[in-house]
C-alpha positions in Angstrom: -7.6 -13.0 9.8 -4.6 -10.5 10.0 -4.5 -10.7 6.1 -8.2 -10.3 5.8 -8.1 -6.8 7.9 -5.1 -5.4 6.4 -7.0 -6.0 2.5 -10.3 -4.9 4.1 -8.3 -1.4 5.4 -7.0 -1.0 2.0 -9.3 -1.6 0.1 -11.6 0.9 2.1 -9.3 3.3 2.1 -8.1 2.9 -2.2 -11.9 2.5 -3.5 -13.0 5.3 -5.8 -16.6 5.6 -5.7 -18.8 4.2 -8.2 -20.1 6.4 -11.0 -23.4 4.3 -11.3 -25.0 1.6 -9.5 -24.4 -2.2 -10.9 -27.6 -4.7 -12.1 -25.9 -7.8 -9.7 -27.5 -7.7 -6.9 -24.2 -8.8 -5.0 -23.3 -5.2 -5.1 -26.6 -3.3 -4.2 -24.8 -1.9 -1.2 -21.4 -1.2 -3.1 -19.9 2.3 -2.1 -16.5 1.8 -3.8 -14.7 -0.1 -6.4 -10.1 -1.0 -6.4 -10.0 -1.8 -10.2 -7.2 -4.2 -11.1 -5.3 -7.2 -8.7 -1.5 -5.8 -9.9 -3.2 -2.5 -8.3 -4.1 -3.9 -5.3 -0.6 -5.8 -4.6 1.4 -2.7 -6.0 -0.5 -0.6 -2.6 -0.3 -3.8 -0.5 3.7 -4.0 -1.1 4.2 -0.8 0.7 1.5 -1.6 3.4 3.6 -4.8 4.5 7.1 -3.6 3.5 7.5 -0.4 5.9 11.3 0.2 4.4 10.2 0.4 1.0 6.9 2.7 1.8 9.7 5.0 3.7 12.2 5.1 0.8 9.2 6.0 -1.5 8.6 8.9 0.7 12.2 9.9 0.7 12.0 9.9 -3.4 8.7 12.3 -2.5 10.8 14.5 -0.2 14.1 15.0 -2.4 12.2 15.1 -6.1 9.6 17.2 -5.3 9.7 20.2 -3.2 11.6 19.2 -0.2 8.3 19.1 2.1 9.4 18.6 5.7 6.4 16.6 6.6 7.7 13.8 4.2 10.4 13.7 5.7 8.8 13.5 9.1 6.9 10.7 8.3 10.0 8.6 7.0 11.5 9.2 10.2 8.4 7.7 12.1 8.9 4.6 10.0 12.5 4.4 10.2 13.3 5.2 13.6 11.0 3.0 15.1 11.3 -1.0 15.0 8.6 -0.7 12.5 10.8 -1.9 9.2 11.3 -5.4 11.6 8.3 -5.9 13.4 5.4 -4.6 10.8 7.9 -6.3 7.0 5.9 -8.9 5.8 7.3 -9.5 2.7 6.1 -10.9 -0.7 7.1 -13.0 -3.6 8.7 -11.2 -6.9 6.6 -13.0 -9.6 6.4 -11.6 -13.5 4.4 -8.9 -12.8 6.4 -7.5 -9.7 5.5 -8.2 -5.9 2.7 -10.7 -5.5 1.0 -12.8 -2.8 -2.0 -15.1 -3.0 -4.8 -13.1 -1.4 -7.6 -15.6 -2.3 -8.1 -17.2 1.7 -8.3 -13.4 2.8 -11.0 -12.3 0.0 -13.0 -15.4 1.1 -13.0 -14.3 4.7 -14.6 -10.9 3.9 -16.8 -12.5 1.2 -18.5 -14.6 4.0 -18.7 -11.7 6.1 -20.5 -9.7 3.1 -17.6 -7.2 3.4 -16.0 -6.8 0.1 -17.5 -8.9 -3.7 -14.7 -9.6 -5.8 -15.7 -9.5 -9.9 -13.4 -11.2 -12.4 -13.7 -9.7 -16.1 -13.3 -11.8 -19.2 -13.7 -15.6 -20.0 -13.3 -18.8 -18.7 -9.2 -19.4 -18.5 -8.5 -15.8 -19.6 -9.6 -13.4 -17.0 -8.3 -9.8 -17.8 -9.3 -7.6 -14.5 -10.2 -8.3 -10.8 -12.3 -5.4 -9.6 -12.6 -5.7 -5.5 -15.8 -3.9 -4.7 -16.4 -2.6 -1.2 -20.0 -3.4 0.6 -21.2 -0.3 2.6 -21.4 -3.0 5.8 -17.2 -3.1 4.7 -16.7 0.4 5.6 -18.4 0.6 8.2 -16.5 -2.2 9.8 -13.6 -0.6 8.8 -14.6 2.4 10.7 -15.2 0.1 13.7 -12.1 -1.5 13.7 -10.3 1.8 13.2 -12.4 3.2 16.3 -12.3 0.3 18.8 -9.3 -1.2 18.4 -6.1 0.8 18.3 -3.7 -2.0 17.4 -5.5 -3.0 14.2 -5.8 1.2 13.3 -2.5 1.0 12.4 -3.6 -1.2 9.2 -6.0 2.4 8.6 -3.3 4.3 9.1 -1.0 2.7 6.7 -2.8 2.1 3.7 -4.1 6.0 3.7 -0.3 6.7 3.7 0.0 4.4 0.7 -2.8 6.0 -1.3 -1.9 9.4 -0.6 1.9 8.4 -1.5 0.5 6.2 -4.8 -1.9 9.8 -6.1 -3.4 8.8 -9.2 -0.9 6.4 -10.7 -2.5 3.4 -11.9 -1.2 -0.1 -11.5 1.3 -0.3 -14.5 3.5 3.3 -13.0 3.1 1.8 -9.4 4.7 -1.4 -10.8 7.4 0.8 -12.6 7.7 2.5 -9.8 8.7 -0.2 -7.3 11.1 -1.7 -9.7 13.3 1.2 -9.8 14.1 -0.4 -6.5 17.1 -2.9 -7.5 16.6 -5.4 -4.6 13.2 -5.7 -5.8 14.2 -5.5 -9.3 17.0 -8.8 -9.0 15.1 -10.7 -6.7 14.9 -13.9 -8.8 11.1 -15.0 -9.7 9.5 -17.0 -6.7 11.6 -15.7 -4.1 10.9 -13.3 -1.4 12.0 -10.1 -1.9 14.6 -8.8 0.6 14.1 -5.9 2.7 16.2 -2.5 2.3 16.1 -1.0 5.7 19.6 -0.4 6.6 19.8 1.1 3.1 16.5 3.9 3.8 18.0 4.1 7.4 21.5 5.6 5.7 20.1 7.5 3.4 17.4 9.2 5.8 20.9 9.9 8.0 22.3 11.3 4.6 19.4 13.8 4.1 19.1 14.7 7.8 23.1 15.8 7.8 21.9 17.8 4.5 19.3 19.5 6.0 21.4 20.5 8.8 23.7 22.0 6.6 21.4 23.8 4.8 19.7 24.9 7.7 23.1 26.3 8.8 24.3 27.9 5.6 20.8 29.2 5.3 21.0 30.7 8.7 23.9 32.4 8.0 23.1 34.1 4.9 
């Protein structure tokens, strides 16, 4: 059930809306569509893995223009407990981080939630397309509202789409392998976290910023 609200939140909050209704009546009451599975694990990676989501936002904060809310919101992650109690981590498999998501699709299935649409033939699919039900986001909206221990799923995977833009699933996947835990994590094995890594560094840029600060003051 935990794995089933955490893709529901995502998905809800990663759908782009659809640019024209569909013929199957499944998806009469579709509002939004996550195209591709390697997408969908790429944004689920960071959702479970809060180390790696806060040394993505560190990339954001020192390669672009040094905005201090970035940096803010790595130090949420990272000086917190969040990195031990929230890392839920997946399996390195050819195409990067992967985890079977199959029981958790079935559970919002039943719940007409979220319709799941497989392209291609029989033994050669080519695309998973996750559509999400407008009774989907409206329980997403619920869960966010009632229940403030589950909105941290909301909160997470907005974080993760904001941080993702519009890359598509091939420079996410690029992306995360830059990362060379993740990158030499042998095939089938979980891959490891990096949070006293993110911790030093955040330290690193904090010591910077002081400087800077300082230097900048003085001028």
């Amino acid at each position: 059930m935990q794995d089933a609200i955490r893709i529901l939140m995502l998905l809800n909050a990663a759908a782009e809306p659809l640019t024209q209704a569909s013929s199957d009546p499944a998806l009469s009451s579709a509002v939004g569509v996550v195209r591709t599975q390697v997408r969908l694990q790429k944004l689920d990676f960071w959702v479970r893995n809060p180390d790696y989501l806060a040394n993505e936002l560190l990339n954001d904060f020192e390669n672009g223009d040094r905005d201090p809310a970035l940096l803010v919101l790595a130090e949420q992650i990272l000086d917190s407990e969040e990195p031990e109690i929230r890392r839920y981590p997946m399996l390195r498999y050819l195409f990067g981080a992967y985890e079977q998501l199959d029981d958790a699709l079935a559970v919002l299935r039943q719940a007409d939630l979220v319709v799941r649409r497989l392209r291609g033939t029989p033994g050669h699919i080519t695309q998973h397309d996750y559509y999400v039900l407008a009774e989907g986001r409206a329980k997403a909206s619920e869960i966010k509202d009632k229940y403030p221990v589950l909105a941290w799923y909301a909160a997470r995977s907005e974080l993760v789409v904001a941080l993702a833009g519009g890359q598509g699933a091939t420079q996410l996947k690029d992306r995360q392998y830059l990362q060379e835990e993740y990158l030499n994590t042998p095939h089938g094995l979980r891959i490891p976290s990096i949070t006293e890594r993110a911790r030093a560094r955040l330290a690193n840029l904090r010591l910077d910023e002081r400087v800077d600060r300082q230097y900048g003051d003085a001028s």
